[in-house]
C-alpha positions in Angstrom: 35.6 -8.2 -28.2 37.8 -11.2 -29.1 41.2 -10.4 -26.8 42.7 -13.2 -29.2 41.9 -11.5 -32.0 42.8 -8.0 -30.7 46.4 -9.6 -29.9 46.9 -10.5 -33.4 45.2 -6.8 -34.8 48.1 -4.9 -32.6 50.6 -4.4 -34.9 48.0 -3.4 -37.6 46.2 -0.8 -35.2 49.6 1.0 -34.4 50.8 0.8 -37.4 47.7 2.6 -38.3 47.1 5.3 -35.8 50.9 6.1 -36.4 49.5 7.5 -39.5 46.3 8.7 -38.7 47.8 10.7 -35.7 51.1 12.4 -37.9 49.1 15.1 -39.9 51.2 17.8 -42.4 53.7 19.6 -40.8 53.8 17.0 -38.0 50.9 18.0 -36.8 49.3 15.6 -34.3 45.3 14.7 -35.6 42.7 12.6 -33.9 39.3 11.9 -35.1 36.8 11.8 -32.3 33.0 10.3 -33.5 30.3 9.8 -31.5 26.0 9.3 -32.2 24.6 12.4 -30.9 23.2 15.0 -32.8 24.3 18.6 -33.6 22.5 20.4 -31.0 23.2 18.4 -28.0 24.8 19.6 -25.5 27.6 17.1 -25.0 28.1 17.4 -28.9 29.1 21.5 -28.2 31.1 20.5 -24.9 33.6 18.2 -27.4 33.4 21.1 -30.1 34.4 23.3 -27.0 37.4 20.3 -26.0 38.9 20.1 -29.6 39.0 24.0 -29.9 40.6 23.8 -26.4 43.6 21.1 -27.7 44.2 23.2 -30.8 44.9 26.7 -28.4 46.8 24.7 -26.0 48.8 23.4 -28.5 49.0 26.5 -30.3 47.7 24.4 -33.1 50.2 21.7 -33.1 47.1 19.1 -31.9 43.7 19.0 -33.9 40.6 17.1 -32.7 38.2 16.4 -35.6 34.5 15.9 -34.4 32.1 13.6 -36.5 28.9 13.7 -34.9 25.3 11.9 -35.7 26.9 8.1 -35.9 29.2 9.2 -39.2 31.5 6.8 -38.1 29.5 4.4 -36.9 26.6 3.7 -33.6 28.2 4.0 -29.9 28.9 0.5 -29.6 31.0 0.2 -33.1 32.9 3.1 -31.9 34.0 2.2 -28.8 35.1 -0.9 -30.0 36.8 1.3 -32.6 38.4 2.9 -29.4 39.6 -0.1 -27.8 41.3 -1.3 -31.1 42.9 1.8 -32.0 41.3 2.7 -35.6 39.6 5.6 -33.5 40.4 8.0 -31.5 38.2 9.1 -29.0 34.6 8.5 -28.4 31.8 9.5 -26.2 29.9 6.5 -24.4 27.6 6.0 -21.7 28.7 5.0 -18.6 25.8 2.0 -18.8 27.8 0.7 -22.1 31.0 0.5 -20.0 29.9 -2.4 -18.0 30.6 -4.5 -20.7 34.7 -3.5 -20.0 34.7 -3.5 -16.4 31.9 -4.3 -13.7 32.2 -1.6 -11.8 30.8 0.7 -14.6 27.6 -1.0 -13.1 27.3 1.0 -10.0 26.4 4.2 -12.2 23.3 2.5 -13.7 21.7 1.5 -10.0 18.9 3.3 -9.4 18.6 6.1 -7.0 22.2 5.2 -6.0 22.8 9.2 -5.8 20.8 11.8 -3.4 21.7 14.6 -5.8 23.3 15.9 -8.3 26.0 17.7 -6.4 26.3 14.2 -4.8 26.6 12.8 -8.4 29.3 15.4 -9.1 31.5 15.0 -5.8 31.7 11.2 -7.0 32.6 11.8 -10.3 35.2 14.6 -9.5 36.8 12.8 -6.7 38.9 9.3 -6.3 36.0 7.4 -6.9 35.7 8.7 -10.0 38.9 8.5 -11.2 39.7 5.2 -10.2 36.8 4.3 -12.6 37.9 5.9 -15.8 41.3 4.4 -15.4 39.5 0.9 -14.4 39.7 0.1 -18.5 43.2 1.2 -19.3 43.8 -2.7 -19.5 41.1 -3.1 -22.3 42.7 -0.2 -24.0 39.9 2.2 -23.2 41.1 5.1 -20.5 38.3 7.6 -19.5 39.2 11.2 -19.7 36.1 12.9 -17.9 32.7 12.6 -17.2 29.7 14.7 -19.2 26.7 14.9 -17.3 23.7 12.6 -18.8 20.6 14.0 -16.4 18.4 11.7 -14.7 16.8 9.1 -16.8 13.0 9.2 -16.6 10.3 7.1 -17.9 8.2 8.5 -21.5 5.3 6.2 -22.5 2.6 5.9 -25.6 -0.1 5.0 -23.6 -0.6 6.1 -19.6 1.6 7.8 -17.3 3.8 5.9 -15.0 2.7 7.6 -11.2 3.7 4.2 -9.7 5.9 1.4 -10.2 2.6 -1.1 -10.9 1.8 1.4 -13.9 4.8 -0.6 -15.4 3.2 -3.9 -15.7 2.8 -5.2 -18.7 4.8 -2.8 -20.6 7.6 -3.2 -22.9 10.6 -0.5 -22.1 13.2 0.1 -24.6 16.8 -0.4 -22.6 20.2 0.3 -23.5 22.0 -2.3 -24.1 23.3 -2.5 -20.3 22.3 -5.4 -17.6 21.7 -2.8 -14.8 19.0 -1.1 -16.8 17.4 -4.6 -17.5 17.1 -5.3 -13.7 16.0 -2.0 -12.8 13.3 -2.0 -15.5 12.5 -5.6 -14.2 12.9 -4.7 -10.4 10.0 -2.3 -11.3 7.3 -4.4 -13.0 8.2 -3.5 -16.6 9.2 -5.8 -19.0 12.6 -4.9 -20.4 13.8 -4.7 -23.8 17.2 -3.5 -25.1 17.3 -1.9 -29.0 19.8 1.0 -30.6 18.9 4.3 -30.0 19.1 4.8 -33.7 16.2 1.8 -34.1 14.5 3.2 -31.3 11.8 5.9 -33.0 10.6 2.8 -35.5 10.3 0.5 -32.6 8.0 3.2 -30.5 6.1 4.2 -33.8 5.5 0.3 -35.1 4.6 -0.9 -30.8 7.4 -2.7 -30.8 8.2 -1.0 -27.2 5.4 1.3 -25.2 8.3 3.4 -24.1 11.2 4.0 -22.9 13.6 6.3 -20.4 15.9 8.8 -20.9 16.8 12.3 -19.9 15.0 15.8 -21.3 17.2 16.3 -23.9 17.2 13.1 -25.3 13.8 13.0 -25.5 13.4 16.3 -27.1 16.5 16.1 -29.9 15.2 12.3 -30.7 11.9 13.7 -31.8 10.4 10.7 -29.8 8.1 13.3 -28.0 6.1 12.6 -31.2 4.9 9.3 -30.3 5.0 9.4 -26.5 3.1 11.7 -24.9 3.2 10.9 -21.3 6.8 11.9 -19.7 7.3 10.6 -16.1 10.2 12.5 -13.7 10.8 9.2 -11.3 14.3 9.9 -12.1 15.1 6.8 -11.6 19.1 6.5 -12.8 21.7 9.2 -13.0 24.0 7.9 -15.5 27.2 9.9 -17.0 28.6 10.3 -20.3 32.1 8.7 -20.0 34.4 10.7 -22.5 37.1 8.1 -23.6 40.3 7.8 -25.6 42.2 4.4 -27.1 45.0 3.3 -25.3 47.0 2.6 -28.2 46.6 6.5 -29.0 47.2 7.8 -25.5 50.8 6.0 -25.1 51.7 6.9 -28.6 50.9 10.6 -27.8 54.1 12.7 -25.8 53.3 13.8 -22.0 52.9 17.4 -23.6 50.2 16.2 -26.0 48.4 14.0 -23.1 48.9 16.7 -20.8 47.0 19.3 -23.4 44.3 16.6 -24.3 43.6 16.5 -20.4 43.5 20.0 -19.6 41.1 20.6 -22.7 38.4 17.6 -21.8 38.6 18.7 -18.2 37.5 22.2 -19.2 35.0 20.8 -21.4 33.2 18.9 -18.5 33.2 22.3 -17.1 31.4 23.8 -19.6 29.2 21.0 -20.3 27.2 20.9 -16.7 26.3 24.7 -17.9 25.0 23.8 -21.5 23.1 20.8 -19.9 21.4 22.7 -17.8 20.0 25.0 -19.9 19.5 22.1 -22.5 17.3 20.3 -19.8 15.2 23.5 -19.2 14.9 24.3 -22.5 14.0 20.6 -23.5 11.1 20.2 -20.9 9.4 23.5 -22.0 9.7 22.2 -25.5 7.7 19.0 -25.3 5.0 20.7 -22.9 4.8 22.8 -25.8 4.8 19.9 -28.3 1.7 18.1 -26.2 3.5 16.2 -23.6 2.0 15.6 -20.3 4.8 16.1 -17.9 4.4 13.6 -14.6 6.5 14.5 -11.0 5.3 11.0 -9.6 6.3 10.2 -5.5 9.8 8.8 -5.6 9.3 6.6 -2.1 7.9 4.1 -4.2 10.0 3.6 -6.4 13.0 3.5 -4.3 11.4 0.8 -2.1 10.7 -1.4 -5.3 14.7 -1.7 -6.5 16.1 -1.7 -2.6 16.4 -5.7 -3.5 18.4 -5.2 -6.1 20.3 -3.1 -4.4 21.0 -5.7 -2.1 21.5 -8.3 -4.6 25.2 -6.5 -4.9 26.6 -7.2 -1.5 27.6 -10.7 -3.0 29.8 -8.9 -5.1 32.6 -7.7 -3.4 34.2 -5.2 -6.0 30.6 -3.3 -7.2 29.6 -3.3 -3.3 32.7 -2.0 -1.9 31.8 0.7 -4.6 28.5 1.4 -4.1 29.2 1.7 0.1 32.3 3.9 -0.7 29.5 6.3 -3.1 27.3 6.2 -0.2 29.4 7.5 2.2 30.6 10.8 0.2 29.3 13.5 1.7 
């Protein structure tokens, strides 16, 4: 984003979200868009959140939920985000990087032992000093939706071992940590939209990619790619985020219902993925899939240098050792 540019838009975008927010009967609306699908779970957990706000507020606040990229693809809505036009979006913490660097530590590989390890981080200081790390580029974090572990699903072969990767083209988000981790591992890295991504698999474009279970099950991409792979290799969140502009216009009450309702939602979300990620794996064994539990160790061993690579940067290493040591 051009911070010149967004200067000279700031009039314009309060201007606009004054009106956008004040419904009939000053009722406070906010549109919330994000690219997932129907029956995903994070889609239900912000479903879940806007019913939430509307109860709070004993229907003085109203959340209105466009799924399935109505609005536009992740990346055009969080910039919608960050200049106002929109109110809240869903984004992976991978995509954050590009607002702050320490978004980066999420997307190192088998930086977390577990997930209960995952979720003590996000729940505690760590995590909150990271979703208020953007409030500057008018993005503030609200919660955290877990994502799963990202895994890698191929055409061709199995990947039992990181040398399986050689030669291969891996479809990337659009994130530099996933680029080094893919290229830590032998693979050759190459970032394209999710929304592009079935075409690019079906056409050989990329021989695979990585994501989590349900990803892979609700993007049909279990269709072309056959071979799924549990290294597990990153355990990225969902970062659930609201504009700036629209936060400080809102009253403590409202911010304070918005909150208490996207809290709640993380909640409920953990639950829904979990049987979502059951559900998912069952469903592409079914659908021909050869499911692959391949040695971690590894793996591990092969990104340690990039791991290392980080100690040179002070602010992402002082995160990843303060992750480490959370018990």
């Amino acid at each position: 984003m051009n911070y010149k540019k967004l200067l000279k838009l700031t009039g314009v975008v309060f201007l606009l979200t004054a009106f956008s927010c004040m419904g009939p009967s000053n009722k406070t609306e906010l549109k919330l868009a994000h690219g997932l699908p129907t029956d995903h779970p994070v889609h239900e957990a912000m479903m879940f959140m806007a019913q939430r706000a509307e109860e709070l507020s004993d229907g003085k606040l109203k959340i209105d939920v466009y799924p399935s990229g109505q609005l536009g693809s992740e990346q055009q809505c969080v910039e919608l985000v960050q200049i106002g036009s929109l109110a809240i979006t869903k984004v992976s913490a991978a995509v954050m990087e590009s607002f702050a660097d320490e978004y980066k530590v999420f997307g190192l590989p088998y930086i977390f032992r577990s997930k209960d390890h995952l979720f003590k981080v996000m729940d505690g200081d760590i995590g909150k000093d990271l979703l208020l790390s953007t409030k500057d580029k008018w993005i503030r974090g609200l919660t955290y939706y877990d994502a799963g572990a990202r895994s890698f699903y191929t055409k061709s072969k199995p990947i039992t071992h990181p040398d399986d990767l050689a030669g291969l083209k891996i479809r990337v988000m659009r994130s530099i940590t996933a680029m080094e981790m893919v290229k830590a591992l032998g693979g050759s890295a190459t970032p394209i939209s999710w929304g592009e991504l079935y075409t690019a698999l079906q056409s050989g474009v990329v021989d695979g990619a990585e994501n989590n279970p349900p990803s892979l099950y609700t993007s049909r991409h279990y269709e072309v790619c056959k071979y799924y792979s549990l290294d597990e290799h990153t355990t990225i969140p969902d970062v659930l985020v609201i504009s700036q502009f629209v936060w400080d216009k809102l009253t403590e009450q409202e911010q304070e219902w918005i909150q208490q309702a996207a809290d709640e939602s993380a909640v409920l979300e953990r639950e829904l993925w979990a049987a979502s990620e059951k559900k998912s794996l069952e469903e592409v064994q079914k659908a021909g899939v050869e499911i692959n539990y391949p040695d971690k160790e590894p793996f591990i061993e092969k990104v340690q240098p990039l791991l290392e690579s980080y100690r040179s940067n002070e602010a992402i290493y002082s995160y990843i050792q303060r992750i480490q040591a959370v018990e």
